[in-house]
N, C-alpha and C positions, 0 to 999 in steps of 0.2 A: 555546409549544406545551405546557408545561406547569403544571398547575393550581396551583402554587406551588415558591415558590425554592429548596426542599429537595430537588425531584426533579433539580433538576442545570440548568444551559445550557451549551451548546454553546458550546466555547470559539473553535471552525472555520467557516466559511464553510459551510455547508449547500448542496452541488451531490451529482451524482452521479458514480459510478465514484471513491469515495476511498479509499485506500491506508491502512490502517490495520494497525499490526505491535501485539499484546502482548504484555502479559508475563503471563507463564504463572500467575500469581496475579487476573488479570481475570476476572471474571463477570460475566453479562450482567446481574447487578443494579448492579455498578460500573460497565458500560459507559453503562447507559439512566441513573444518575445522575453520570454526566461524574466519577465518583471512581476513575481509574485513572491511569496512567502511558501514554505513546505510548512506546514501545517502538522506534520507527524516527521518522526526519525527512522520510516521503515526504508525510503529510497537508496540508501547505498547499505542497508544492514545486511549482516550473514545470516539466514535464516536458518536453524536446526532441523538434520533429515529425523522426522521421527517415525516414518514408516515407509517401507519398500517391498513392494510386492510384485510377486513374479504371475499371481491370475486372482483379477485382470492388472495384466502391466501396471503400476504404477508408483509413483511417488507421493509424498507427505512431509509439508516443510511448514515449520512454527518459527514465529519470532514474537518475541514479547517485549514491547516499543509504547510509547505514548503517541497520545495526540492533542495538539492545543487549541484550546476553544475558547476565546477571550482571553481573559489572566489565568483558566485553569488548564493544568494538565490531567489527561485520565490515563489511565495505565490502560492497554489494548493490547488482547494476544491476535494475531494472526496468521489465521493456518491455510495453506495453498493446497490442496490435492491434485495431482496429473494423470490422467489415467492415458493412456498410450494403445493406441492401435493401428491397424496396417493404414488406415484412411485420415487419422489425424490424431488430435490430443486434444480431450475435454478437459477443461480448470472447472475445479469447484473452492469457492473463497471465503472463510469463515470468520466474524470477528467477533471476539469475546470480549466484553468488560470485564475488565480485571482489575479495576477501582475497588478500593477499599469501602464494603458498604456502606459505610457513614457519608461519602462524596455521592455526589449529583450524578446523574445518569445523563451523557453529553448527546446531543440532540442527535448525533445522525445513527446513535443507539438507541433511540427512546421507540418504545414500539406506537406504530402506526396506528 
């Protein structure tokens, strides 16, 4: 999809709704020529259906993944909700820390 091999390819599977964590030195000219770092291991992960509902329509899918922030890593669950109707599909995206309390609270969890 790009006009030549300098603009970067896609080292991922190309679908929708993908989970991408970075690091705070990323810009969207490193992101469009695939020259950054993934920052978490949610990008090609399977995520677990943990809930499926027939009203209102939808799905519930968890993965429990890290994310690196400096030299640390924090454990992080994330949950995706789909709710589905004739007009379209609402996401709702939830991220837990799931660090062991004695570790630090990584910034892009620390409340505002």
């Amino acid at each position: 999809y790009h006009e030549n091999r300098e603009q970067g390819c896609d080292w991922y599977p190309r679908r929708s709704f993908l989970d991408h964590f970075f690091t705070q030195d990323t810009t969207i000219a490193s992101f469009d020529t695939m020259d950054y770092q993934e920052a978490g291991d949610f990008l090609c992960s399977s995520y677990e259906l943990v809930e499926n509902r027939k009203e209102p329509p939808g799905i519930t899918l968890r993965f429990e993944g890290s994310v690196k922030q400096g030299r640390s890593r924090y454990a992080l669950a994330l949950e995706k909700r789909f709710v589905f109707s004739e007009t379209g599909v609402e996401v709702y995206i939830k991220l837990i820390n799931i660090s062991p309390e004695d570790s630090h609270t990584p910034k892009f969890l620390a409340p505002v």
